[in-house]
DSSP file (Angstrom, degrees, kcal/mol; ACC not computed):
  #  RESIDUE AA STRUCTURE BP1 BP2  ACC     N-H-->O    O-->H-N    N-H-->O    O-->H-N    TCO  KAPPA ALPHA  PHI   PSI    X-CA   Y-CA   Z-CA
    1    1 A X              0   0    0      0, 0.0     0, 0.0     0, 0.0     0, 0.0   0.000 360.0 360.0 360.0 146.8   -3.5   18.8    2.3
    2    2 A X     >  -     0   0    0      1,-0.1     4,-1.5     4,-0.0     5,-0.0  -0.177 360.0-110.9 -80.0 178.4   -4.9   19.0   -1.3
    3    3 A X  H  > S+     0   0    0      2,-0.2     4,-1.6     1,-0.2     5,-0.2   0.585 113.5  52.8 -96.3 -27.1   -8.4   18.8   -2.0
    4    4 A X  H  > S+     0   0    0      2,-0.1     4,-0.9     3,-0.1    -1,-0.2   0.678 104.6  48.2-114.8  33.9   -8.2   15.7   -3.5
    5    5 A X  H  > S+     0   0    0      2,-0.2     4,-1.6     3,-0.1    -2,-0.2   0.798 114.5  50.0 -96.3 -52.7   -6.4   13.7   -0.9
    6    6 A X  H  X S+     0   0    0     -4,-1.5     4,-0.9     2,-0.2    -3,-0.1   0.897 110.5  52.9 -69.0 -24.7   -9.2   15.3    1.8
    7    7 A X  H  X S+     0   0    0     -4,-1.6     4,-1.8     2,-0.2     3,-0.5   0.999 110.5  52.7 -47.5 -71.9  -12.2   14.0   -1.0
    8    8 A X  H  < S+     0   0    0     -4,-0.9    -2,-0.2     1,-0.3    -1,-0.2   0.650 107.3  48.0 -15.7 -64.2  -10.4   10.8   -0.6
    9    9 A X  H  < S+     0   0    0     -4,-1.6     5,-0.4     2,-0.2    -1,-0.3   0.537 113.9  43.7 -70.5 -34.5  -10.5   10.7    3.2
   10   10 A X  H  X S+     0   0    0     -4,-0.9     4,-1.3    -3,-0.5    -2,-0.2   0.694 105.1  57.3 -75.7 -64.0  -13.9   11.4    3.5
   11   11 A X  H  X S+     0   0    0     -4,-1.8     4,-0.8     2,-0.2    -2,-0.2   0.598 111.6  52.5 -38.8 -17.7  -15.1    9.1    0.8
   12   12 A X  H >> S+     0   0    0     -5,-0.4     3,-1.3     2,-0.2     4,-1.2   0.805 113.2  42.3 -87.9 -94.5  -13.1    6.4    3.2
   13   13 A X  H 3> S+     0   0    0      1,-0.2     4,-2.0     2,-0.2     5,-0.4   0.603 106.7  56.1   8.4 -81.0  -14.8    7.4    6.1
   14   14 A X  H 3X S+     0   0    0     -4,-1.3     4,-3.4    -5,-0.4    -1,-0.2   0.959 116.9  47.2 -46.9 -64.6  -18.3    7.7    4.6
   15   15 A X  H << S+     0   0    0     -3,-1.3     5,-0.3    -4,-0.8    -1,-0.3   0.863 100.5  56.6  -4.1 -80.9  -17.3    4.3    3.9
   16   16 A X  H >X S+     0   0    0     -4,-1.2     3,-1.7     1,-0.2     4,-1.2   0.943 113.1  46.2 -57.9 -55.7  -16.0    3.1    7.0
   17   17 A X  H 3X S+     0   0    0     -4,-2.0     4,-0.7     1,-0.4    -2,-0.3   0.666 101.5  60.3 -88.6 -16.1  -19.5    4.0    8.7
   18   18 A X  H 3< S+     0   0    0     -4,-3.4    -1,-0.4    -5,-0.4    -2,-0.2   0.417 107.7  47.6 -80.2  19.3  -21.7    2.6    6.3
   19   19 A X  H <>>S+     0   0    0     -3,-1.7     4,-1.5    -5,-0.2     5,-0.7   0.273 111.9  48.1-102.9 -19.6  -20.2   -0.6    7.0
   20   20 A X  H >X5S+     0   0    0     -4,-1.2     3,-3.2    -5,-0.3     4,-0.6   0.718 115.5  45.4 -74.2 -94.5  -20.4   -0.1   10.9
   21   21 A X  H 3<5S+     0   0    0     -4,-0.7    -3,-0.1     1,-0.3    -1,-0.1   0.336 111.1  62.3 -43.5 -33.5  -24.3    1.0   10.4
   22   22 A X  H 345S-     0   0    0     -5,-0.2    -1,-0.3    -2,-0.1    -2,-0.2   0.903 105.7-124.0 -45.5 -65.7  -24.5   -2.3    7.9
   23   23 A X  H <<5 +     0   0    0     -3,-3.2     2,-0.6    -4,-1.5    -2,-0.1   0.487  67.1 137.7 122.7 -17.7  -23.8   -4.8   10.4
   24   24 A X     << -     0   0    0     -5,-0.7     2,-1.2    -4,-0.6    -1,-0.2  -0.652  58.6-139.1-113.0 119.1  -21.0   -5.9    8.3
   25   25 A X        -     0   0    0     -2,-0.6    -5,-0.1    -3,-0.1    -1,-0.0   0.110  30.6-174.8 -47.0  22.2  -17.6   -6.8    9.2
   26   26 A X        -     0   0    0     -2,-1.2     2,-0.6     1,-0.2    11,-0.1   0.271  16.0-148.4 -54.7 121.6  -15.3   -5.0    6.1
   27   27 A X        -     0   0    0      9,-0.2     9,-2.1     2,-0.0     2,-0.2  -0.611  20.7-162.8 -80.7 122.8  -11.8   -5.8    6.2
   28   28 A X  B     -A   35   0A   0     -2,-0.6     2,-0.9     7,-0.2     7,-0.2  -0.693  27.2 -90.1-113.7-172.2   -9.7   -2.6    4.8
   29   29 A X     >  -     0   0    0      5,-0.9     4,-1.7    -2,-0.2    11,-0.2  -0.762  20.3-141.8-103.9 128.3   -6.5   -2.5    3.7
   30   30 A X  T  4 S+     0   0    0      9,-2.5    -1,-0.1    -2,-0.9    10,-0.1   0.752 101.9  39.0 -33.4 -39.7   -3.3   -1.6    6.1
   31   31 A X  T  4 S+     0   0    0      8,-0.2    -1,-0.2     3,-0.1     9,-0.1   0.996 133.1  13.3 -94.8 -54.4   -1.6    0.4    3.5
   32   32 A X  T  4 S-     0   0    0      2,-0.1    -2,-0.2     0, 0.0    -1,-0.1   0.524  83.8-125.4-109.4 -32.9   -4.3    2.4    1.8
   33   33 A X     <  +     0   0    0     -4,-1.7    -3,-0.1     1,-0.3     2,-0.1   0.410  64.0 136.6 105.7  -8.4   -7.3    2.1    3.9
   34   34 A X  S    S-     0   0    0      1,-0.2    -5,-0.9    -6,-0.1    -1,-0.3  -0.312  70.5 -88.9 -90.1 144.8   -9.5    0.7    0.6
   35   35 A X  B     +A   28   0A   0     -7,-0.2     2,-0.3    -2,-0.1    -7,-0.2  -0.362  61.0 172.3 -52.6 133.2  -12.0   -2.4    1.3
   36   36 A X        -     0   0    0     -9,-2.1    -9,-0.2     2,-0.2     5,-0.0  -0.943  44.0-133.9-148.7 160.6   -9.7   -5.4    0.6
   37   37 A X  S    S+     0   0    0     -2,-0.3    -9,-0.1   -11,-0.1     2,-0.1   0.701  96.1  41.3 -64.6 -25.1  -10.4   -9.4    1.3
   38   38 A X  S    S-     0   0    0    -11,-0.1     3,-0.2     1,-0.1    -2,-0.2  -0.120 106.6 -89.9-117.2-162.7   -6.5   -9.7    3.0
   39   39 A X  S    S+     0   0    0      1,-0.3    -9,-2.5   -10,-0.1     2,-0.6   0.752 121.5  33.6 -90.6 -47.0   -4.6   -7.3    5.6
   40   40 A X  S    S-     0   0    0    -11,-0.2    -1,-0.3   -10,-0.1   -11,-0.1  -0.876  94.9-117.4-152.6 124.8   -3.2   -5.6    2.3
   41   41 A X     >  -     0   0    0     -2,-0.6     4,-1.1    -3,-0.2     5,-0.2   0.383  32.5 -99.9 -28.6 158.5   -5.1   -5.3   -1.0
   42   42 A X  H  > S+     0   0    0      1,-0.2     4,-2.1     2,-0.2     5,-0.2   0.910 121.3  41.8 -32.3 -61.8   -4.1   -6.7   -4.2
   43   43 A X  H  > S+     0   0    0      2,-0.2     4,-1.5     1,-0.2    -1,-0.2   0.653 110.7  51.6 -64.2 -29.7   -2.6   -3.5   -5.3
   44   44 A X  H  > S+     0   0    0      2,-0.2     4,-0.8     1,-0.1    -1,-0.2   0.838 108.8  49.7 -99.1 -41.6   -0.9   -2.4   -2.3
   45   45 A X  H  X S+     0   0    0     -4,-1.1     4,-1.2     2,-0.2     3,-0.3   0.839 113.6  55.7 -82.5 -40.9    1.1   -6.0   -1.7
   46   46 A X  H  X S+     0   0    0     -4,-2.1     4,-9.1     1,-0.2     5,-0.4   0.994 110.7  40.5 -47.5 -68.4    2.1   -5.5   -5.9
   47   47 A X  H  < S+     0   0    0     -4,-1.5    -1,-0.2    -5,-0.2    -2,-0.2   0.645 114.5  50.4 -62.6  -5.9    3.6   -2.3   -5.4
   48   48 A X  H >X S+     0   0    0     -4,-0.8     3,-4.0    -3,-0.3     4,-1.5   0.956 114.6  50.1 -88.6 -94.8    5.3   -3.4   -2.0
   49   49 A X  H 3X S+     0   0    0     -4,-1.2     4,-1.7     1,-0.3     3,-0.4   0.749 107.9  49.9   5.6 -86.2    6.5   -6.2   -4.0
   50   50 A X  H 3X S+     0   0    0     -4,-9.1     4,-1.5    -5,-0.3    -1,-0.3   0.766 107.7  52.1 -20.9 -40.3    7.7   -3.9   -6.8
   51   51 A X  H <> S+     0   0    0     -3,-4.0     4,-2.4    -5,-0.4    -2,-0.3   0.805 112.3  48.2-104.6 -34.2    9.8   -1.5   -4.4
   52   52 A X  H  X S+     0   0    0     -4,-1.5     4,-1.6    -3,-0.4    -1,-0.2   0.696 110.0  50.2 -79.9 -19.2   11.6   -4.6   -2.9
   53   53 A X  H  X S+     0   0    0     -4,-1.7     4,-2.6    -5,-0.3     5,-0.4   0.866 119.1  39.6 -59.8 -77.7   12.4   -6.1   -6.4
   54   54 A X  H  X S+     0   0    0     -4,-1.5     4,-2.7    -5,-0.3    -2,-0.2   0.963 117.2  47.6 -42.5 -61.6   13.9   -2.5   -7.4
   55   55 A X  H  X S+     0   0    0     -4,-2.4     4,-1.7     1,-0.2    -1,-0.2   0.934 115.2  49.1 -54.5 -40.6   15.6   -1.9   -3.9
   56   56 A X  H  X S+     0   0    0     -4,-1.6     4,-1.8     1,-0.2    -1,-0.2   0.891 114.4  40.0 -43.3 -49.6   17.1   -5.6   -4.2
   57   57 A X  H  X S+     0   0    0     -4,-2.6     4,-0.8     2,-0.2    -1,-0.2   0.913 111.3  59.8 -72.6 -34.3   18.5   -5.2   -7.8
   58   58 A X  H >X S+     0   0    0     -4,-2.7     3,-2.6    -5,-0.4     4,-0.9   0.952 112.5  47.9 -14.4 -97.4   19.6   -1.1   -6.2
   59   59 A X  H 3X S+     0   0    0     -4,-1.7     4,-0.6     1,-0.3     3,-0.5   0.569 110.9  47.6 -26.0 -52.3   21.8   -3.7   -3.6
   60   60 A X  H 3X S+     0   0    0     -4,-1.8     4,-0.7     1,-0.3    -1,-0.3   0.539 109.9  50.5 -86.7 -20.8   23.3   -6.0   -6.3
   61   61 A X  H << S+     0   0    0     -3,-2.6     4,-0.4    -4,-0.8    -1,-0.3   0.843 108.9  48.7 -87.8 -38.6   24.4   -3.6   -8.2
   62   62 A X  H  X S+     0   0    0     -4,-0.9     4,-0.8    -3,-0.5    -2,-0.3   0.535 111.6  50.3 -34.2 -44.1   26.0   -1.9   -5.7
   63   63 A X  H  < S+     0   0    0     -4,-0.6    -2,-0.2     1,-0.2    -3,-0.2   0.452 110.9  51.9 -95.2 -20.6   27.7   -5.1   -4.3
   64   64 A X  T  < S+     0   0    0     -4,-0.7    -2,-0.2     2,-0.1    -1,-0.2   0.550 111.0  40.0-109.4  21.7   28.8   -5.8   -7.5
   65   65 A X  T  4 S+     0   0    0     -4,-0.4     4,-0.3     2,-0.1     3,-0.3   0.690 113.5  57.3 -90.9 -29.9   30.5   -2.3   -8.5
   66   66 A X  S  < S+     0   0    0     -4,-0.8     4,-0.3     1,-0.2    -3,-0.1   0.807 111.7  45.2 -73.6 -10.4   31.9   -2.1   -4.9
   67   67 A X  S    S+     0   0    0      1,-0.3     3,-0.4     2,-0.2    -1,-0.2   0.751 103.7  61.7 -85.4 -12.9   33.7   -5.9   -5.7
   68   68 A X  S    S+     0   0    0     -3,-0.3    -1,-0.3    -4,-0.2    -2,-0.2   0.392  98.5  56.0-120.6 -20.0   34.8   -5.0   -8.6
   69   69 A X              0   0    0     -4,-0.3    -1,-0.2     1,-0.1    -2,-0.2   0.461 360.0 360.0 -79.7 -16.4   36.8   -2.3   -7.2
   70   70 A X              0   0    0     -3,-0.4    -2,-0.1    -4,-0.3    -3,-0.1   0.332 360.0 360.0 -87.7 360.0   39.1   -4.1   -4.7
């Protein structure tokens, strides 16, 4: 693991237990692990978003070069 993917992971941690020691209920995020309002941040639900836009137009394109052959 790189050094700054393990910075990363603490700094989440460190994180994670100052909000246990707090008192406070923090919601993180599913994908990324970052304090978020929802189940999965702003940012993380874009790019999710993004990569099913791309793989959908990937399919269509696909379906229509394979029609287009018969």
């Amino acid at each position: 693991m790189s050094e700054r993917v393990t910075r990363e992971v603490r700094r989440r941690k460190g994180a994670a237990m100052n909000a246990k020691s707090s008192g406070t209920k923090t919601k993180y995020c599913s994908v990324c692990g970052e304090p978020a309002s929802d189940i999965i941040c702003d940012r993380c639900k874009a790019k999710i978003q993004g990569e099913a836009v791309n793989k959908k137009q990937q399919v269509e394109r696909e379906v229509k070069t394979d029609t287009s052959r018969k």
